[in-house]
N, C-alpha and C positions, 0 to 999 in steps of 0.2 A: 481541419475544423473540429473544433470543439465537442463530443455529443452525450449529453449525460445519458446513464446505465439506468437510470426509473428506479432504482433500488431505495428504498427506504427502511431505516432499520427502529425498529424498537428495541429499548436497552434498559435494563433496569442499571440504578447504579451500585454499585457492590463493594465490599472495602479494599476488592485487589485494582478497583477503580481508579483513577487513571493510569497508573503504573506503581506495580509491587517490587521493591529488588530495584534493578536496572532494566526491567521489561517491561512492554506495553503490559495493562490490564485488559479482559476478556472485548472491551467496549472498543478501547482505541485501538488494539489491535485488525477487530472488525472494519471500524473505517477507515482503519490505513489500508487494507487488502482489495475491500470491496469497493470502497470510497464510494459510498449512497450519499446520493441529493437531499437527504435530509433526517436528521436523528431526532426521534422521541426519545427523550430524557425520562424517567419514572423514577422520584425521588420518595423513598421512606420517610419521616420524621428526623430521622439517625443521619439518614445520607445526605439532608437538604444542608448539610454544613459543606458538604463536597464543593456546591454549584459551583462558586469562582473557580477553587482549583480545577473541576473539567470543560470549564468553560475556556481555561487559559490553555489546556491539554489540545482544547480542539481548534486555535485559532488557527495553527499555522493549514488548518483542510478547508478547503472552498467547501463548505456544509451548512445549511440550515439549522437552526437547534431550536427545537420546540424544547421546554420544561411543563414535565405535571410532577409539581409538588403536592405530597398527601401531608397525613396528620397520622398516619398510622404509623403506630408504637409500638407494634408488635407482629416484626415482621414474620413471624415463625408460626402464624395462624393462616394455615391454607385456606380454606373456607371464604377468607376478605377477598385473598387474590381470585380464588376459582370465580367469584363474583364480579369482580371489579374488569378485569382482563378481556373480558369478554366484549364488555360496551368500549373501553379506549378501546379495540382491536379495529370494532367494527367503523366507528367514529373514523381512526388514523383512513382506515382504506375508503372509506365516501370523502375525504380530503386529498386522495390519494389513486385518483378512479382506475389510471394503469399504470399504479406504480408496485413494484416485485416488493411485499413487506418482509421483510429478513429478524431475526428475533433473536437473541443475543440471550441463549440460554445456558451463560456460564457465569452469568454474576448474579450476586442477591443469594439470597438465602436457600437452603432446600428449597422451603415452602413453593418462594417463587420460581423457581426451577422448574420445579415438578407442577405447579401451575401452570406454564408458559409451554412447557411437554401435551399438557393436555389439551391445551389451547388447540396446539397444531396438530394431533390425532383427529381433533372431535370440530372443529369450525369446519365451518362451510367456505372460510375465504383461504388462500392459496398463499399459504406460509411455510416459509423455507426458515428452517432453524439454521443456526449455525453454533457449535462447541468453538472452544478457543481450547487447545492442551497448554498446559504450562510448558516453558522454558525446558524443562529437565525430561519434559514427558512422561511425569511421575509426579507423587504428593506435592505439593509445591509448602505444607506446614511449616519447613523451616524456613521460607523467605521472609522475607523480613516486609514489616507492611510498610508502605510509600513508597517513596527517591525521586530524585530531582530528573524534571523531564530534560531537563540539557541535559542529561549524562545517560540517556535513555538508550541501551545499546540496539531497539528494535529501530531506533528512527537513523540508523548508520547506512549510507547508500555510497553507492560504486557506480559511477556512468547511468546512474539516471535507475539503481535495482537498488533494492534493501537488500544490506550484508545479509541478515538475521532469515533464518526461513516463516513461509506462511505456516503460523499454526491453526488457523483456520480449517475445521471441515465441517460436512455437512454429515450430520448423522441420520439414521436411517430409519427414521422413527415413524416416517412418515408409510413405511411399512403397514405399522399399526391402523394407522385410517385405510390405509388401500385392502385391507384386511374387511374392517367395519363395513364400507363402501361396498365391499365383492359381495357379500355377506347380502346385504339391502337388495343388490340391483338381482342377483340370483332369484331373490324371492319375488321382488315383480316380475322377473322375465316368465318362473316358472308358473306364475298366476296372469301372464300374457297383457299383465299391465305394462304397453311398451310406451306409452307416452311417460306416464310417470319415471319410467324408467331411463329414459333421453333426457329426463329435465335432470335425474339425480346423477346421471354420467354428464352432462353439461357442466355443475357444478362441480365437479372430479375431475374432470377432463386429461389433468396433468400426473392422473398417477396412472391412468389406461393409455394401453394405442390408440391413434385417431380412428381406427379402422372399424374399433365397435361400434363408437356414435352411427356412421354408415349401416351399420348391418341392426342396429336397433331403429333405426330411423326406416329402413326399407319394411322390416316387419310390421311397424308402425300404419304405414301407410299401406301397405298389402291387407291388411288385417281391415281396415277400417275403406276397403275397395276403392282408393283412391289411386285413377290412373299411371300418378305420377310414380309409382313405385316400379313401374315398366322402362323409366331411365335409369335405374341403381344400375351399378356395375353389379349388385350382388345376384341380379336378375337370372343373370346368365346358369347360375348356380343354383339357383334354387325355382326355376322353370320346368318340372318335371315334364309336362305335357304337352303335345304339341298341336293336338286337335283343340279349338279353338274355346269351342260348344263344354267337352269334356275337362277341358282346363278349370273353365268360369264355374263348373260345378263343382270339381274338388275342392277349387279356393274356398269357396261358401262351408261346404260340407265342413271344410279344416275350422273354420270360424265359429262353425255350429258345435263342433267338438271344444274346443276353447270356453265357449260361454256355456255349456252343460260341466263343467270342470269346475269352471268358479263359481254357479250355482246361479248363475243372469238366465233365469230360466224365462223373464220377458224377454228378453235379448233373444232368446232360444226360440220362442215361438212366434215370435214378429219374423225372424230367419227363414222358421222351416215354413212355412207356408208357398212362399212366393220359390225357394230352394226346392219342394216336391213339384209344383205345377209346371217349374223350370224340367225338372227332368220328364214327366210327364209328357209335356207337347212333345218330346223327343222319344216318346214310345208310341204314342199314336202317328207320327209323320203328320207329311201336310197333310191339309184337310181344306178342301174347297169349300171357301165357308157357305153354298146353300145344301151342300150336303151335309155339313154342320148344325145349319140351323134345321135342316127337317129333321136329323137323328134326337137332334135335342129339346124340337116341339114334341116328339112323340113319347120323349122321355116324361116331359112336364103335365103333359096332359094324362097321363099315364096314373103320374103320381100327386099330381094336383090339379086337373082340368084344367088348367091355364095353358094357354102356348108361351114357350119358350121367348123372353125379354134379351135379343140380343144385348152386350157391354161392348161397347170401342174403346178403344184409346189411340191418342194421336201422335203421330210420328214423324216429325218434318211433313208439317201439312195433310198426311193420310191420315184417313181411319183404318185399325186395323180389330177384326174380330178378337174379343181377349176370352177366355176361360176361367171357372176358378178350378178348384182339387175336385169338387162330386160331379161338375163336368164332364172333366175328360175321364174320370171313372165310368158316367155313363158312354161316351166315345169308345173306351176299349171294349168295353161288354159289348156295344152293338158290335164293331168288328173282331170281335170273339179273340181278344188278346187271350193270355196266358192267364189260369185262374189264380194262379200263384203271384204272379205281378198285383192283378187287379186286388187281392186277398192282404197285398202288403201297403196296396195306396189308402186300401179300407181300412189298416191303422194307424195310417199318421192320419187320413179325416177322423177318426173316433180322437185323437190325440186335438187334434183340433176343434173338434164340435168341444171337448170337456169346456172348452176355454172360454168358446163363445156363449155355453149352456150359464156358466155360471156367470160368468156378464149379464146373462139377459136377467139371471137373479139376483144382482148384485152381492153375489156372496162369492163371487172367484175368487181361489184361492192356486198360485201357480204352481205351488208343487205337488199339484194332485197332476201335472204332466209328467208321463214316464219320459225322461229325456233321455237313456240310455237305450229304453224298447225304441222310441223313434230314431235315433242314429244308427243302431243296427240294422233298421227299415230302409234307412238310404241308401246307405253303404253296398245293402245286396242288391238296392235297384242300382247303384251307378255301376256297380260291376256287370250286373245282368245287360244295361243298354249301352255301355263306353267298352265294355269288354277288355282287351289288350290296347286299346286308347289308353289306358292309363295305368299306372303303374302304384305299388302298394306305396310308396314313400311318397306319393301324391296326396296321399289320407293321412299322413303324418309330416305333412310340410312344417309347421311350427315346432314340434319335439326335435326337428330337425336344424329350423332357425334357433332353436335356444339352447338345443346342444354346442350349435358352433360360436354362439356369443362368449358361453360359460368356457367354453376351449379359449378364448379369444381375452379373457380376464385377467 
């Protein structure tokens, strides 16, 4: 059965066009090797005298032949092509939704040449050049321009193979974009913009391993606490922790490190809040909530003659007693925790009152948060209550995820 290759080529046409000497030219050599389902034509002013003679070059190929005839006179003015190239490219491939476009950057002029080079460094769409070498594998200046396609010594076959060899390759240009690309995705991994970073390796795809999308995709979704990152294979390897409790804190903590980095100092403190009271309840233990509430009516009464307004929240149908941060501050002081612990929760709440003080005056402003004094405040509480639970590369999970991406580039 029959199955076409999806190849489609765009070809400018050039004077060694259809055949120089007794050899194919850079075009028809292309579609005798690769034989694409269908060729854009791109005719000069100059070259639109060509069309019959490659139209008659291309009868004997089952191939479609699109023609864009210009008006341009001067084909030696880069700046039309750098322009023009860009819209036919994108155009051919929405006509072309999964088709491989191939680009035939050995005819036409410098200009277009070195246009059509840049095309496939700097586009977004998935362009495979292709050179044609001359005949001699050398200047090709003395061959002589035309010759008659019957006498064409590339179209010579033996049992079903062309005598003549493929002078087609692919050159390595495309180096240069996977260059640009690494360059890009580096500076979002290192700024833990990992979505951004999946969309611009999606659109790349084919100059990386498939293996990073995976490991930018797990980060991705690790990072933004979405359960689903607990299927990556990459799990395995970057699951420092095994205690349950002390895991769901590092992960946060590493999060909180990240957005004090890129300066999401909202990000930072919508975080630590709910991240200290987290680690909190695990320094007070349980606590039978009426022994709860009497420690904390005597607190409020204390400091505002009011009794203490129990907060629930609901959990699969329960109510369950909740806390905020000057809570279970008041909780450890009555069971005479450590003055040092209680001394470090009383600067992430100073760290948090800043925030709410100036809300209440609508003058907040968020980098009046020390976001570096509060990470150090966590840090010593998660070691002080996780202890040997957890391990120093658990606080550097992400320098550790974008170390192995950048390995992996």
């Amino acid at each position: 059965m029959f199955v076409l290759n999806n190849y489609v080529l765009f070809s400018p046409v050039g004077t060694t066009d259809p055949i120089r000497g007794m050899y194919d030219g850079p075009m028809l050599h292309i579609v005798r090797h690769y034989k694409p389902d269908k060729i854009y034509l791109y005719f000069t002013k100059e070259m639109s005298k060509k069309r019959e003679e490659i139209q008659n070059a291309l009868a004997p190929f089952d191939i479609e032949i699109k023609e864009i005839v210009t008006d341009i006179d001067n084909p030696h003015d880069f700046d039309i092509f750098a322009k023009t190239f860009d819209e036919l490219l994108i155009e051919i491939q929405k006509e072309n939704l999964t088709g491989k476009i191939l680009i035939n950057i050995s005819s036409g002029t410098p200009q277009i040449k070195s246009a059509l080079c840049l095309e496939v460094v700097s586009s977004h769409l998935k362009l495979k050049p292709i050179q044609v070498l001359t005949p001699s594998e050398k200047s090709n200046v003395d061959i002589a321009y035309g010759g008659d396609i019957e006498e064409n010594l590339d179209d010579l076959m033996e049992k079903g193979n062309y005598l003549s060899p493929n002078r087609c390759i692919e050159p390595d240009i495309l180096s240069f974009k996977r260059t640009a690309v690494k360059r890009d995705l580096i500076s979002l991994i290192s700024h833990f913009e990992y979505r951004a970073a999946l969309e611009k390796f999606n659109e790349n795809d084919y100059l990386f391993d498939d293996k990073v999308a995976g490991l930018i995709e797990y980060a991705m979704l690790r990072q933004n606490d979405n359960e689903n990152y607990r299927k990556s294979k990459w799990n395995k390897e970057f699951y420092y922790t095994k205690d349950a409790r002390a895991a769901k804190a590092c992960d946060y903590y590493c999060i909180l490190d990240n957005k004090s980095k890129t300066g999401e100092l909202s990000y930072f403190v919508l975080l630590l809040k709910p991240l200290s009271e987290y680690i909190a309840e695990d320094f007070t233990g349980f606590l039978i909530e009426e022994e709860a509430i009497a420690i904390l009516d005597k607190y409020y009464l204390q400091k505002t003659g009011r009794k203490y307004n129990p907060t629930y929240i609901k959990i699969k149908g329960r109510d369950y007693l909740t806390f905020n941060l000057q809570q279970y501050i008041a909780i450890m002081e009555h069971k005479g925790l450590s003055g040092d612990v209680i001394y470090d929760f009383n600067i992430i709440l100073e760290q948090l009152e800043i925030r709410r003080n100036d809300l209440a005056h609508e003058l907040y402003r968020e980098d009046e948060i020390n976001s570096d004094k509060a990470l150090k405040v966590v840090k010593r509480l998660l070691i002080k209550i996780y202890g040997n639970r957890i391990k120093e590369k658990s606080l550097r999970l992400y320098e550790n995820i974008n170390k192995k991406i950048i390995e992996m580039l």
